[in-house]
Backbone as ProteinMPNN parsed JSONL, in Angstrom:
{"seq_chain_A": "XXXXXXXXXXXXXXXXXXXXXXXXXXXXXXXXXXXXXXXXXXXXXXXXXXXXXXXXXXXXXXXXXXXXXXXXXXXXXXXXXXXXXXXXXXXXXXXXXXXXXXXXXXXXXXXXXXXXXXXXXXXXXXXXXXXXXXXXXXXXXXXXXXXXXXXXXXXXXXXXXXXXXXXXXXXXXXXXXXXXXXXXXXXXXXXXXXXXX", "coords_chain_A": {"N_chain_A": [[-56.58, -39.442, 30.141], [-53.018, -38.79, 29.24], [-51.132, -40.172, 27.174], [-48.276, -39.745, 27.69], [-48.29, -39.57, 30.635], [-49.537, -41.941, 31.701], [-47.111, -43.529, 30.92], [-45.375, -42.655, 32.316], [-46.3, -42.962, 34.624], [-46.762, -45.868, 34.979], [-43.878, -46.316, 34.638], [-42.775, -45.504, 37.205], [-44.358, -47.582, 39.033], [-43.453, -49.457, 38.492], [-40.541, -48.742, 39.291], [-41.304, -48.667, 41.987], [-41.903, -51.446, 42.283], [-39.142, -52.638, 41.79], [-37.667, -51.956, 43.931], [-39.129, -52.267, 46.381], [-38.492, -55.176, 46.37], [-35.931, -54.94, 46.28], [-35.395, -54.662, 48.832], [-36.659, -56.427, 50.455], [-34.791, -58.459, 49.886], [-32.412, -57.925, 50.739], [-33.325, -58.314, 53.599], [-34.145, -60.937, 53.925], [-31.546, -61.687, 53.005], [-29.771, -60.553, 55.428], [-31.046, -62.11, 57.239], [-30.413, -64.866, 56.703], [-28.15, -64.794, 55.196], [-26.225, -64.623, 51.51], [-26.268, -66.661, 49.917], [-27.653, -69.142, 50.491], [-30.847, -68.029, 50.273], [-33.425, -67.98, 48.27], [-35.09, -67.748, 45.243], [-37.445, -67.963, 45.561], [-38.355, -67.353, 48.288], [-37.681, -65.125, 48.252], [-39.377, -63.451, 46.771], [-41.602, -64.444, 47.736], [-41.553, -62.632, 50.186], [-41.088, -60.427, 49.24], [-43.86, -59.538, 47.904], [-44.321, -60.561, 45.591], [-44.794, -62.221, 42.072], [-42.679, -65.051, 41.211], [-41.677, -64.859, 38.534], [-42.299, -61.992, 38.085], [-39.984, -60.751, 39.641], [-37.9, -62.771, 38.434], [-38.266, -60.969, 35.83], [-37.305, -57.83, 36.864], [-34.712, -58.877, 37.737], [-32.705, -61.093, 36.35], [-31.009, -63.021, 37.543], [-29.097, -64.194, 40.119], [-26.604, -63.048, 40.602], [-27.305, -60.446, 39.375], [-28.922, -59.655, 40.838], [-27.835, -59.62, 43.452], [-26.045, -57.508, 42.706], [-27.515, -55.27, 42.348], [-28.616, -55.132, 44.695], [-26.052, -54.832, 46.788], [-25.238, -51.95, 45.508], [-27.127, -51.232, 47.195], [-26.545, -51.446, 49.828], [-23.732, -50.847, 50.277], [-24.066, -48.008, 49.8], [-25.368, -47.229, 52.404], [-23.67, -48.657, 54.025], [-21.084, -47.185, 53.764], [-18.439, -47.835, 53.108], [-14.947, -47.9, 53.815], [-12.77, -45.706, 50.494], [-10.407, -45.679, 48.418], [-9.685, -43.512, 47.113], [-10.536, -41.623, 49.474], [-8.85, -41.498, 51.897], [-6.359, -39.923, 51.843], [-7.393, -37.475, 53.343], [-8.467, -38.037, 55.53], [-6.17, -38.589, 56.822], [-5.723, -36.085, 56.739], [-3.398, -33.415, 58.34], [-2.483, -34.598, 60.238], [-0.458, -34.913, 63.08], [1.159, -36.314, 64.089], [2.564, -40.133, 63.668], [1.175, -41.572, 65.854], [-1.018, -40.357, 65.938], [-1.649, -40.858, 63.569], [-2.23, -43.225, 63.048], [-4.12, -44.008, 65.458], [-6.061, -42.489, 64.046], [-6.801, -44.11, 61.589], [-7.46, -46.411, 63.252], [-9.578, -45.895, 64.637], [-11.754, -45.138, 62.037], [-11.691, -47.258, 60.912], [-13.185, -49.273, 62.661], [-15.188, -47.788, 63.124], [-16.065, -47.884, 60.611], [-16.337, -50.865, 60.432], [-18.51, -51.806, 62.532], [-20.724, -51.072, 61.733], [-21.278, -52.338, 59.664], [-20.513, -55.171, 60.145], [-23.205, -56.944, 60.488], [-23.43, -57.625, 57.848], [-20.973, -57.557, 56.422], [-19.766, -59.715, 57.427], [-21.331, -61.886, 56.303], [-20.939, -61.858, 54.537], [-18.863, -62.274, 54.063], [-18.658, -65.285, 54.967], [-20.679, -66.44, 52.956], [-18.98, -65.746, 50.519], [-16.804, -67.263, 48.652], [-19.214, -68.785, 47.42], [-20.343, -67.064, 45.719], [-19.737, -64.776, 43.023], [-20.098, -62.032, 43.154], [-20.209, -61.522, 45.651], [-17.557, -61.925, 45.739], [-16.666, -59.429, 44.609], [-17.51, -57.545, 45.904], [-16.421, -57.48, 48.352], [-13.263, -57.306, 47.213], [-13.205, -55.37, 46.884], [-13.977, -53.543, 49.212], [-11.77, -54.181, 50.692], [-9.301, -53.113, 49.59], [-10.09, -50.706, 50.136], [-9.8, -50.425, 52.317], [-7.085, -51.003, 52.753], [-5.705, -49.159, 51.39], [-6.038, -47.334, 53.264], [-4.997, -47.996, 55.406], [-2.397, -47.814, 53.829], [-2.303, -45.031, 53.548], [-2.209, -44.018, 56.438], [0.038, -45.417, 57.335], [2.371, -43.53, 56.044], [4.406, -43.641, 54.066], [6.298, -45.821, 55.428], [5.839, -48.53, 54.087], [7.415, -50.91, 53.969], [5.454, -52.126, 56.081], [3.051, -52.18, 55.716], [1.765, -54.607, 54.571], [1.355, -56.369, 57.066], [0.077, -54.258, 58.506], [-2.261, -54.111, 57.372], [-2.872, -56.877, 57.757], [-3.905, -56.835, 60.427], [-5.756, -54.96, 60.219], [-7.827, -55.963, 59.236], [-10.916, -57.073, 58.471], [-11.657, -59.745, 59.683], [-9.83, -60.051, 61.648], [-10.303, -57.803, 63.59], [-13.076, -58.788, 63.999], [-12.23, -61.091, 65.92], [-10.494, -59.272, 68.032], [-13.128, -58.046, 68.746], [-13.971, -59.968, 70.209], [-12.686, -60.255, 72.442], [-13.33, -58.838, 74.358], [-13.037, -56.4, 75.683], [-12.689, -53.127, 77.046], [-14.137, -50.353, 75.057], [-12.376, -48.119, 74.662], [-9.53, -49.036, 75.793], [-9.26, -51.414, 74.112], [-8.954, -49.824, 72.187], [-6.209, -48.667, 72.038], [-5.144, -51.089, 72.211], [-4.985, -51.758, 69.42], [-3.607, -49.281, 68.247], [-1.135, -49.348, 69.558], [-0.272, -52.379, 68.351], [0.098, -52.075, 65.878], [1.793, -50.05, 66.378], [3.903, -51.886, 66.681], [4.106, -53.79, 64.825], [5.097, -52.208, 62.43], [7.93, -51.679, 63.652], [8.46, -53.952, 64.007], [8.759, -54.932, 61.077], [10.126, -53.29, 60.563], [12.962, -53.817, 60.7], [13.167, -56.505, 59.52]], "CA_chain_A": [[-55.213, -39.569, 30.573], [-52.337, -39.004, 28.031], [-50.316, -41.562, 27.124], [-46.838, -39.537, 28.779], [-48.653, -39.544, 32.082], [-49.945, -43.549, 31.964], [-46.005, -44.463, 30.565], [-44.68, -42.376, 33.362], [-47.143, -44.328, 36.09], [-46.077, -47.097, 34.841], [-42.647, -46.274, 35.42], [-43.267, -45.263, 38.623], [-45.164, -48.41, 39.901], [-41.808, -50.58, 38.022], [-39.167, -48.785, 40.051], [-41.519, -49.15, 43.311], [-41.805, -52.85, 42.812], [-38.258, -53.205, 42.186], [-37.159, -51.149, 45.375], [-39.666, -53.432, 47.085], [-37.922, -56.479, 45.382], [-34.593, -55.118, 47.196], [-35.661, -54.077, 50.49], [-36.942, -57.851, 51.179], [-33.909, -59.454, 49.504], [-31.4, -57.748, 51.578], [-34.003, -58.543, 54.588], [-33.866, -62.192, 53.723], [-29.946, -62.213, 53.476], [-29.404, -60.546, 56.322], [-31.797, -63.024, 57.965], [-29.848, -66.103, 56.297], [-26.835, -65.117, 54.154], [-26.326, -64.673, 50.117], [-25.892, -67.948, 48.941], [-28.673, -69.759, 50.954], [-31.777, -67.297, 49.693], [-34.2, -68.827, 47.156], [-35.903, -66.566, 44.447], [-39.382, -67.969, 45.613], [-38.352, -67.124, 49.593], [-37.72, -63.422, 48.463], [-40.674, -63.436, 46.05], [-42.348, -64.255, 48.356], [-41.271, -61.68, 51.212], [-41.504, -58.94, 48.573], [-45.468, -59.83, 47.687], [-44.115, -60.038, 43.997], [-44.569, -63.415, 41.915], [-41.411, -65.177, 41.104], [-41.501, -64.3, 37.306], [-41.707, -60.581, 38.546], [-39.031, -60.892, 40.128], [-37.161, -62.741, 37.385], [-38.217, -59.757, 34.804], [-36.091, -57.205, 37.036], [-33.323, -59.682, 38.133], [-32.978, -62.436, 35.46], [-30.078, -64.245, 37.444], [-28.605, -63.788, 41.132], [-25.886, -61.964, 40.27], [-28.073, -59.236, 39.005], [-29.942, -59.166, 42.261], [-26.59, -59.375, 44.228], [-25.381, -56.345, 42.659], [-28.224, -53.925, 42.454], [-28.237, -54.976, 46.492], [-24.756, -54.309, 46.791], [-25.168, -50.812, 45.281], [-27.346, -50.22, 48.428], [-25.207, -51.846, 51.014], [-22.323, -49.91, 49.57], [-24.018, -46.806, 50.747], [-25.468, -47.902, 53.845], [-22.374, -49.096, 54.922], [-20.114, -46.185, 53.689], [-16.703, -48.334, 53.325], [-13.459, -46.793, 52.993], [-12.259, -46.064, 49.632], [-9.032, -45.363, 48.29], [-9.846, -41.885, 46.823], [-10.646, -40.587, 50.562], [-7.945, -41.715, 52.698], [-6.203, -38.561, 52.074], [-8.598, -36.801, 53.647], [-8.798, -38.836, 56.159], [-5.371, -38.5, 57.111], [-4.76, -34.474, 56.388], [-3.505, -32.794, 59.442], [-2.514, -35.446, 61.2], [0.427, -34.509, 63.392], [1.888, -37.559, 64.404], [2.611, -41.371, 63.563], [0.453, -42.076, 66.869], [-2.194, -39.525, 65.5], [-2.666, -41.218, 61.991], [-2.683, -44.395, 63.867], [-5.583, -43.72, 65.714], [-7.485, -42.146, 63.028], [-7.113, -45.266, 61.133], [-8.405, -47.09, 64.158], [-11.139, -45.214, 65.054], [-12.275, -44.987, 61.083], [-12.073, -48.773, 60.602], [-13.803, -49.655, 63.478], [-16.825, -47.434, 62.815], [-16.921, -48.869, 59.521], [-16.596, -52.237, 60.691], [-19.085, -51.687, 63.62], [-21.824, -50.875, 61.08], [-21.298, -53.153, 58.481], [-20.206, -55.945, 60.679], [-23.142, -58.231, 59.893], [-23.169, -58.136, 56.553], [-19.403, -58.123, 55.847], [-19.862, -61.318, 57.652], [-22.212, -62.756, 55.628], [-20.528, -61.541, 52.884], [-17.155, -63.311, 53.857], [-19.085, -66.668, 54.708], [-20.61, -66.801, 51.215], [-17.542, -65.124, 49.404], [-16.548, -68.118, 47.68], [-19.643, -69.376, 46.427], [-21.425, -65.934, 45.046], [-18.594, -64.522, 42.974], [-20.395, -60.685, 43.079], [-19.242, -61.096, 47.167], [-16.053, -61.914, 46.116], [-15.837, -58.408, 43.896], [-17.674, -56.47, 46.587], [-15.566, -57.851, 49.397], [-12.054, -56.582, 47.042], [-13.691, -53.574, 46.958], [-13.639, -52.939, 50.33], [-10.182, -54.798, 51.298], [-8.555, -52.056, 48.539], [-10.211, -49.371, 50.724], [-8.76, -50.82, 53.773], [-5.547, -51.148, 52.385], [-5.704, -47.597, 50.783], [-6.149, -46.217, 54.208], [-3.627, -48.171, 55.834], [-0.823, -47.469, 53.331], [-1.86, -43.739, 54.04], [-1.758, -44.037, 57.432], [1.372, -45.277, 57.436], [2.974, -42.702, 55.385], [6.168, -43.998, 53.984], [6.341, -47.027, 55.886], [5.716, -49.503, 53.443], [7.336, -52.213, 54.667], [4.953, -52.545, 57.371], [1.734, -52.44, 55.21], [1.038, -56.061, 54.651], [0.968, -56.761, 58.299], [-0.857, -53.378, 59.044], [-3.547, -54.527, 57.022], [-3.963, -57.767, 58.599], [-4.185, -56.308, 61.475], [-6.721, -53.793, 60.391], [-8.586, -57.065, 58.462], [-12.342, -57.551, 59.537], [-11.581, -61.35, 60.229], [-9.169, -59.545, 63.169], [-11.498, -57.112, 63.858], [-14.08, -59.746, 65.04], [-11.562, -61.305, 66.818], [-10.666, -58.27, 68.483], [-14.555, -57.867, 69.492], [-14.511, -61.384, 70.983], [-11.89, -60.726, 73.762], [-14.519, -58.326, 75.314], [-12.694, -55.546, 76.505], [-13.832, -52.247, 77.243], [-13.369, -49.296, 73.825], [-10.856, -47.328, 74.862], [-8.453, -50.42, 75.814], [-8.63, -52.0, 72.774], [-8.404, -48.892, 70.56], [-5.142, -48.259, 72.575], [-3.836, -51.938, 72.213], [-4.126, -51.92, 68.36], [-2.369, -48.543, 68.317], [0.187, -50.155, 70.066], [-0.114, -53.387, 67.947], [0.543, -51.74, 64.645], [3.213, -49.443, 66.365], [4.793, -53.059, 66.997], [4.159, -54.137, 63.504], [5.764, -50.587, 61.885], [8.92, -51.874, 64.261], [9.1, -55.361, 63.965], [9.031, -55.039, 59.833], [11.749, -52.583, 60.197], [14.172, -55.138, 61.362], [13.245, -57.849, 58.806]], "C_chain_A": [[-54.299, -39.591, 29.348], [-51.426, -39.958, 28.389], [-48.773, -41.135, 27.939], [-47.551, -39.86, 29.936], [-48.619, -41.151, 32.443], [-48.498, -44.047, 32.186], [-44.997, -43.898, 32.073], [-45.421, -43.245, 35.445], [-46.541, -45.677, 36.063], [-44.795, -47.538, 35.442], [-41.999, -46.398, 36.827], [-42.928, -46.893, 39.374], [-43.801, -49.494, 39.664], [-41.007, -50.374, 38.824], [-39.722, -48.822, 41.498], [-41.382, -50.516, 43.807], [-40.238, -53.393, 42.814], [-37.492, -52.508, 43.569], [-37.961, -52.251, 46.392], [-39.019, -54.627, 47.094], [-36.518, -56.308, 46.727], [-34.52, -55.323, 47.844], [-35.971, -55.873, 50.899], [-35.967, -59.075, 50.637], [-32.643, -59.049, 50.519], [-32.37, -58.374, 53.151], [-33.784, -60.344, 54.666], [-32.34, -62.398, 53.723], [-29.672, -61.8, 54.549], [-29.531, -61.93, 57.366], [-30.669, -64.448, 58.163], [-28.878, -66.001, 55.528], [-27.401, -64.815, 52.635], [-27.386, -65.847, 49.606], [-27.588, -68.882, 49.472], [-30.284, -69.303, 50.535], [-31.938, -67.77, 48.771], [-34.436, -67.375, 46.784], [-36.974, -66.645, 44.833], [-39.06, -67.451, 47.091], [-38.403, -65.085, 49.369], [-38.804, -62.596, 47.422], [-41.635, -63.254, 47.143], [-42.814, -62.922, 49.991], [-41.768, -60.096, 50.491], [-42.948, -58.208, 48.177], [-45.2, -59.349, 46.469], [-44.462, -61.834, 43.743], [-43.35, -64.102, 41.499], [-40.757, -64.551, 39.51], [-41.629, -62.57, 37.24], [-40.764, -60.291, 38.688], [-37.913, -61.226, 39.006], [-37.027, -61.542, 36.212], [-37.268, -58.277, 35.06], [-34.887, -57.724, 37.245], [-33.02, -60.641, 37.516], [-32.118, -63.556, 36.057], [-29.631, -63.425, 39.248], [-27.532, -63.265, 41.122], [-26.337, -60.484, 40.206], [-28.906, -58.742, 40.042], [-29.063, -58.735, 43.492], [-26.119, -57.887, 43.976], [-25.869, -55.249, 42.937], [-28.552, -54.143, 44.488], [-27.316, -54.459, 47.005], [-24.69, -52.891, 46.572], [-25.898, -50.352, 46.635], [-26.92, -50.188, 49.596], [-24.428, -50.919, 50.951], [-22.597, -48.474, 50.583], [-24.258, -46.426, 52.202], [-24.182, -47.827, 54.37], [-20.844, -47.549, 55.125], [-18.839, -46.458, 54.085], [-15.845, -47.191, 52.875], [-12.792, -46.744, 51.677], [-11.258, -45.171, 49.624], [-8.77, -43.806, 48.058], [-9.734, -41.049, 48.179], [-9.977, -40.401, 51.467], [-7.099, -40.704, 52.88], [-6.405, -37.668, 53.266], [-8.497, -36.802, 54.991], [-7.453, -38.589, 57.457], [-5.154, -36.873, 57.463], [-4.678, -34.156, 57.766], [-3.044, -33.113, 60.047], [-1.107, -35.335, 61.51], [1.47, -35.458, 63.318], [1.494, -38.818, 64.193], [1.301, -41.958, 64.448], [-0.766, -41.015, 66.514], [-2.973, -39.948, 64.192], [-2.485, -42.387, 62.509], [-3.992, -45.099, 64.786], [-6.964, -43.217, 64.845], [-7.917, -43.308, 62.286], [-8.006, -46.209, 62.096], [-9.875, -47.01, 64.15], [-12.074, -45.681, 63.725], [-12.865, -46.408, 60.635], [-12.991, -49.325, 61.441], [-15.071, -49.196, 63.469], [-17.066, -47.766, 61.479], [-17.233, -50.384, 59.579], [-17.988, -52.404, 61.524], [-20.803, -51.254, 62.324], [-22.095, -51.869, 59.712], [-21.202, -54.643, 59.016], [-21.333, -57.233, 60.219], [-23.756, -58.897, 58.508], [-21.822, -58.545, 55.745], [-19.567, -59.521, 56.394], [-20.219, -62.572, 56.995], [-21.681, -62.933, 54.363], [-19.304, -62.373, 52.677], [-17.905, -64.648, 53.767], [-19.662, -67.156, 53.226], [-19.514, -66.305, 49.988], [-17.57, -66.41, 48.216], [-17.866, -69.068, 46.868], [-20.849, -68.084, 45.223], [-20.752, -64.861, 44.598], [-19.073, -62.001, 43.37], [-20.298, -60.499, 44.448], [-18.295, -61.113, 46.955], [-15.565, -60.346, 45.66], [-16.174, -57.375, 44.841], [-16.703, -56.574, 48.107], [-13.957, -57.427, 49.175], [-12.362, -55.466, 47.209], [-13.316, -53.488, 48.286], [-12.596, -53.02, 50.886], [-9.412, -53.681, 50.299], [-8.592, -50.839, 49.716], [-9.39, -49.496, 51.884], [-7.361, -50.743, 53.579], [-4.924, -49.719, 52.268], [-5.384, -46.832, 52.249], [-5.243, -46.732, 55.079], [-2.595, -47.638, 55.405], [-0.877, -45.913, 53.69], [-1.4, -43.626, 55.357], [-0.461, -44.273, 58.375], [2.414, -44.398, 56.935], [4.127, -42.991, 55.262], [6.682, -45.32, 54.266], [5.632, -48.496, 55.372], [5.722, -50.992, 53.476], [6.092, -53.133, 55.399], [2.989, -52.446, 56.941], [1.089, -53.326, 54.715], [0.554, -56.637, 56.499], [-0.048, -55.641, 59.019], [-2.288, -53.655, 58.501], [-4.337, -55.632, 57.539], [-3.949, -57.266, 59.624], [-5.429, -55.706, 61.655], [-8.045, -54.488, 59.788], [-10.511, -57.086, 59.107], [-12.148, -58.598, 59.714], [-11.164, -60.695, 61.983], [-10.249, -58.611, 63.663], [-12.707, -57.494, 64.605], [-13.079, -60.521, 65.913], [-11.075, -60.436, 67.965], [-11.769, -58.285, 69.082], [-14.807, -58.821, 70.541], [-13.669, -61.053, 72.072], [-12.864, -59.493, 75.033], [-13.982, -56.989, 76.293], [-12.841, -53.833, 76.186], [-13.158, -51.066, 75.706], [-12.485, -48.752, 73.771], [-9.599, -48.416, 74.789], [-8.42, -51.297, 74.653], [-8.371, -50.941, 71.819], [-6.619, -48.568, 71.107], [-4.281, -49.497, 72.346], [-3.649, -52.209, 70.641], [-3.393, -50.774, 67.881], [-1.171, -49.253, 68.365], [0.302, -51.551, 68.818], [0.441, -52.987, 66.387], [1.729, -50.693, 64.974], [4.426, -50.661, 66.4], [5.112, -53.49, 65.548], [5.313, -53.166, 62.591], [7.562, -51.291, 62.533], [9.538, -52.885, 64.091], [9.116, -55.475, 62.192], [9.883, -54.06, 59.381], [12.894, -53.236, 59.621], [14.366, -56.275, 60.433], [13.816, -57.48, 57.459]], "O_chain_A": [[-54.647, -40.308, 28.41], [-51.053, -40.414, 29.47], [-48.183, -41.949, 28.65], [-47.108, -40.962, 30.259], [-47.852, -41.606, 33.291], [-48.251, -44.761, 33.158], [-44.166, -44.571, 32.684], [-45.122, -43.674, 36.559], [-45.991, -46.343, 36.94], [-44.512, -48.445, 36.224], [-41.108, -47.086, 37.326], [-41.926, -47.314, 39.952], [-43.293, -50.174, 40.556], [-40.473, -51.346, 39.358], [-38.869, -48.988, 42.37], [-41.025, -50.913, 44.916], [-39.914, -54.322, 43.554], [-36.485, -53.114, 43.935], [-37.304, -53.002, 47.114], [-39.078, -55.16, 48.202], [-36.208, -57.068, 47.644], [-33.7, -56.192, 48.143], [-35.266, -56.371, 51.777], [-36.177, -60.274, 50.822], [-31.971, -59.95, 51.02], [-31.595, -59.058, 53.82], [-33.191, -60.824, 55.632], [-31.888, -63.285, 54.448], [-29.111, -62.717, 55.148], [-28.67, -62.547, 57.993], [-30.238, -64.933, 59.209], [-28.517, -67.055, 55.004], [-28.606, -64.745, 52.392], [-28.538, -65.941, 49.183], [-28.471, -69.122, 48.649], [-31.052, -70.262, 50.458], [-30.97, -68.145, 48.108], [-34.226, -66.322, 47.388], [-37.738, -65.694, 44.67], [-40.021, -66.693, 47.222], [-38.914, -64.183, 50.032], [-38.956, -61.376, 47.363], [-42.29, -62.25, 47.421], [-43.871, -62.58, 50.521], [-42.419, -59.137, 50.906], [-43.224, -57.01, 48.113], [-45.531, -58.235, 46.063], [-44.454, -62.649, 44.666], [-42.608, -63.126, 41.388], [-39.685, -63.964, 39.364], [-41.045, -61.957, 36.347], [-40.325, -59.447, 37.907], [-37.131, -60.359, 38.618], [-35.938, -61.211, 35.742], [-36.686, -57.662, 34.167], [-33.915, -57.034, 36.938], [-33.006, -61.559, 38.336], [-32.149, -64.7, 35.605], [-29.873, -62.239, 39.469], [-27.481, -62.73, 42.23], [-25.846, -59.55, 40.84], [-29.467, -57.647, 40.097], [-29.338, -57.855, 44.308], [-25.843, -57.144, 44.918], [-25.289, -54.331, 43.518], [-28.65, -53.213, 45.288], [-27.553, -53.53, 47.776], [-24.039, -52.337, 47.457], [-25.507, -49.341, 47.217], [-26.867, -49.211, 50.343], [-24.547, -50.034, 51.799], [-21.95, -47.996, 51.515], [-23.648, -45.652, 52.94], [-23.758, -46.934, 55.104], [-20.103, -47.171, 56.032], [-18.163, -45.864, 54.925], [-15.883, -46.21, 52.131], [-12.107, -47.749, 51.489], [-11.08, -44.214, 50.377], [-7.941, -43.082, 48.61], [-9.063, -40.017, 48.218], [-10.127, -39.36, 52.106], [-6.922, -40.394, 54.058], [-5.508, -37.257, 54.003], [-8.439, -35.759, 55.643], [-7.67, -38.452, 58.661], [-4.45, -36.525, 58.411], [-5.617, -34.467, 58.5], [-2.758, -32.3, 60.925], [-0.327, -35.559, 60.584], [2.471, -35.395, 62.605], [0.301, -39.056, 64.382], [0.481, -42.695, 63.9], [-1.642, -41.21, 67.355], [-4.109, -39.704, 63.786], [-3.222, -42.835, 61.631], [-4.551, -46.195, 64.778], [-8.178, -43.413, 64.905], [-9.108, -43.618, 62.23], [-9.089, -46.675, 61.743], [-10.854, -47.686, 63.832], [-13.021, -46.435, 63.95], [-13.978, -46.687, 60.191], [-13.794, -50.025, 60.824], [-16.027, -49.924, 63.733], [-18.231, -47.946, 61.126], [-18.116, -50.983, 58.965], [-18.674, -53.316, 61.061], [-21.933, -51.38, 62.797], [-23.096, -51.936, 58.998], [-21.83, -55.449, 58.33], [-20.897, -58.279, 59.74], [-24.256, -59.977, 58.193], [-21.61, -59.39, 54.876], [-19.464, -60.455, 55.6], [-19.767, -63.717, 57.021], [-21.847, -63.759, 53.465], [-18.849, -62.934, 51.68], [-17.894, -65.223, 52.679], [-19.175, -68.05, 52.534], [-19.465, -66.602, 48.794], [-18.225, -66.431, 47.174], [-17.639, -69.86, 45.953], [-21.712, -68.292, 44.37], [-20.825, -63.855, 45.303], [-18.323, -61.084, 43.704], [-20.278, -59.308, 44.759], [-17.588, -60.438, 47.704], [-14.492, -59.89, 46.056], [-15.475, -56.362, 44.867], [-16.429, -55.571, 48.766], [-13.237, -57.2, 50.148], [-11.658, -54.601, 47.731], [-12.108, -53.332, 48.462], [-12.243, -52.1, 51.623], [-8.362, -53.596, 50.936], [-7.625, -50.205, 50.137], [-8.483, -48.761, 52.274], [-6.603, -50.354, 54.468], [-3.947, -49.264, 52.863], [-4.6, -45.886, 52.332], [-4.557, -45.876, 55.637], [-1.813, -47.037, 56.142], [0.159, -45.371, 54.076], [-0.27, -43.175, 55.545], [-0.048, -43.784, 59.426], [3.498, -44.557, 57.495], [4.966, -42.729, 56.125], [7.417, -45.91, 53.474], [5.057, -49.322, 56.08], [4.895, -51.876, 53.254], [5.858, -54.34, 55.323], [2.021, -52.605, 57.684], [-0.074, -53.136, 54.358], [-0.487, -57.192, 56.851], [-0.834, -55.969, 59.908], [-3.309, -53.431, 59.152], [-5.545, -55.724, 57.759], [-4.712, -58.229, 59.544], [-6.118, -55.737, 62.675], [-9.127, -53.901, 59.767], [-10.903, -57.114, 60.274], [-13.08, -58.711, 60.51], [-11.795, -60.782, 63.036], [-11.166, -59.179, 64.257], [-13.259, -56.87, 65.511], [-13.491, -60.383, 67.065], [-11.288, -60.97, 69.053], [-11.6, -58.587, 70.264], [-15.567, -58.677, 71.498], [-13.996, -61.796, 72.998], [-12.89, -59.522, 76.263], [-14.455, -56.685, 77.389], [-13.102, -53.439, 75.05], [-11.964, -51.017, 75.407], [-11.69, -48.825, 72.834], [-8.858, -48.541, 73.813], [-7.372, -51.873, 74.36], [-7.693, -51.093, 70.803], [-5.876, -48.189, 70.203], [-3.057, -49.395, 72.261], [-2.598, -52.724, 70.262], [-2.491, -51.041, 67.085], [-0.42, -49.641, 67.47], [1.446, -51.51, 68.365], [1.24, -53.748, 65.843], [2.557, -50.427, 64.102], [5.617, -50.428, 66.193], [6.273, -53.532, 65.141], [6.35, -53.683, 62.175], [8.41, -51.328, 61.642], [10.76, -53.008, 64.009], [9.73, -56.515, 61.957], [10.316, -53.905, 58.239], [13.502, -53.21, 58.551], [15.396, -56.949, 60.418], [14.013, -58.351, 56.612]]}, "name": "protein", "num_of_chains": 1, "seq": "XXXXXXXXXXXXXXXXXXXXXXXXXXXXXXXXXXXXXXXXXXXXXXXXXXXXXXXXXXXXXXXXXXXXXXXXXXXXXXXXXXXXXXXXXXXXXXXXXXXXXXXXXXXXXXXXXXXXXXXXXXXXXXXXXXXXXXXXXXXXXXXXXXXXXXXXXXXXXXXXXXXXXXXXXXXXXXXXXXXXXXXXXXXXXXXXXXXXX"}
């Protein structure tokens, strides 16, 4: 065996165990949250020993993030760059109103319960708090497009468009169509009532 081949096995078998490493650390937070997850609980899930574990991740931060990078795609939040995009075409006020809807809602609807998890530990696992601006930017981003011009009315369009509201929203239980139609309406109210002020 030459020694490229062995150093490249090696390699190999390193980036399998840390992919392993991930896969049962996001499995464990889902399960239970960030903040609450031991190193020996996801050691142990991964069938690594804990000093394994420490040698790719030396600190929870470092385990938070390279998780985060796969969430990220998983989830496929809105960022600011695409909103554009997102928007082009769009005839009418009540047409980029709905797209926003729709867009947030299937990102919320897939991410839902990890953003969750991610808000409940926010404040004590600061690499939620930077992946959690991250996504509130994108949200924002795609509001202010959506509004086009209407500035004013893009602090309140955002809470509106917030995942806190968003689960609230989910909780009153009413059927898809009818709620995508009453926050239309609720941000055409918003757009109206921050005219005036």
């Amino acid at each position: 065996m030459t020694r490229d081949y062995r150093m490249r096995r090696r390699a190999e078998a390193q980036q399998a165990t840390r992919e392993r490493i991930l896969r049962a650390t996001m499995q464990v937070h889902d399960e239970k949250g960030v903040a609450p997850a031991t190193f020996a609980e996801i050691a142990a899930r991964a069938g690594v020993g804990q000093a394994t574990l420490h040698r790719h991740f030396p600190t929870l931060g470092d385990l938070v993030m390279a998780c985060g990078q796969h969430v990220w795609q998983e989830m496929r939040p809105p960022v600011p760059d695409a909103a554009p995009a997102v928007f082009a075409g769009a005839r009418s006020r009540q047409e980029r109103l709905a797209r926003l809807v729709q867009e947030l809602d299937s990102f919320y609807t897939r991410g839902a319960l990890r953003l969750g998890l991610a808000a409940r530990d926010r404040a004590l696992v600061p690499q939620l708090d930077g992946f959690l601006n991250a996504v509130e930017a994108g949200v924002h981003a795609y509001v202010k497009d959506a509004l086009a011009g209407q500035d004013h009315a893009v602090p309140v369009a955002s809470a509106l468009m917030s995942f806190p509201m968003w689960q609230q929203f989910q909780r009153m239980g009413l059927p898809a169509q009818e709620l995508t139609d009453l926050k239309i309406r609720l941000l055409g109210c918003a757009i109206k009532a921050t005219a005036q002020s």
